[in-house]
C-alpha positions as CSV (number, residue, x, y, z in Angstrom):
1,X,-214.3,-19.7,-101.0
2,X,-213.4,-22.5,-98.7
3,X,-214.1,-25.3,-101.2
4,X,-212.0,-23.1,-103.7
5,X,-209.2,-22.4,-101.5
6,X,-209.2,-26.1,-99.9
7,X,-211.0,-28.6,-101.5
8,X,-210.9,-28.0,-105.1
9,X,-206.7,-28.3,-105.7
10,X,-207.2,-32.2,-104.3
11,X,-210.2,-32.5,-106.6
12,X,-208.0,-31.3,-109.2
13,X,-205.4,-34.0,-108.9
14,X,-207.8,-36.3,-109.6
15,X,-208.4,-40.3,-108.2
16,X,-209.4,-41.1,-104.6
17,X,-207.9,-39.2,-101.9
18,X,-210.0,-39.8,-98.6
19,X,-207.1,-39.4,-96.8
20,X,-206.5,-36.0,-98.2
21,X,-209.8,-34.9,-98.2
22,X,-210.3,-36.0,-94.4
23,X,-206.7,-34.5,-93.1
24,X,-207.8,-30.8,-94.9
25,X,-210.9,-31.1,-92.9
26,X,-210.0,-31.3,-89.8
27,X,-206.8,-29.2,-90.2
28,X,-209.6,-26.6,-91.9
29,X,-211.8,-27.1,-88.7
30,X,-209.2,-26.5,-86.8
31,X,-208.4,-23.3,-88.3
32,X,-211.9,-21.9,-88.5
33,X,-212.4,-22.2,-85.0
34,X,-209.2,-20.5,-83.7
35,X,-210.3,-17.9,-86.2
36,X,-213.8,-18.3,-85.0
37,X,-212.4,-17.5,-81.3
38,X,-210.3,-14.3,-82.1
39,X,-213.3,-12.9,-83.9
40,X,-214.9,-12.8,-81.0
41,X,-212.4,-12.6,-77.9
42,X,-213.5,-16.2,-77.0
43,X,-210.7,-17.2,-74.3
44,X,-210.1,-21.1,-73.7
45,X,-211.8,-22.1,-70.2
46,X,-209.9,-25.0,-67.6
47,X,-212.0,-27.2,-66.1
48,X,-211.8,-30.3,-64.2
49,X,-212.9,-33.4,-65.6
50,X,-216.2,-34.5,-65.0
51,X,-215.2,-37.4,-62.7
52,X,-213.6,-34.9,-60.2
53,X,-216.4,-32.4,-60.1
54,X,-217.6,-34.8,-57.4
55,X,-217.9,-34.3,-54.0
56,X,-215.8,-37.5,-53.0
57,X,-212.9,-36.2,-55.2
58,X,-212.5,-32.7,-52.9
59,X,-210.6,-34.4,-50.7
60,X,-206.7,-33.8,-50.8
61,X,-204.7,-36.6,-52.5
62,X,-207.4,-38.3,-54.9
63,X,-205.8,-37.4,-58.0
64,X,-208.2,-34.8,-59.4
């Protein structure tokens, strides 16, 4: 269905569109995940980056 829905219309046109093919990838990925996440209640989770989940970054001021 995805191929059909996605993939085939560029096929279709007909040459060498990489560029096309890539961009309704990623916009496709993209999709299936958000879908993906309200399927199943899946709520985004903040977190710090990894460099200030140590303990000299606890203290007040050092930019984490």
């Amino acid at each position: 269905m995805v191929d059909q829905v996605a993939f085939q219309p560029l096929r279709s046109r007909g040459g060498e569109q990489l560029l096309g093919t890539i961009i309704t990838s990623v916009a496709l990925w993209i999709a299936l995940r958000e879908v993906a996440s309200l399927a199943t209640g899946a709520a985004p989770s903040a977190s710090r980056p990894a460099r200030c989940r140590a303990a000299s970054c606890t203290s007040a001021g050092s930019g984490c």
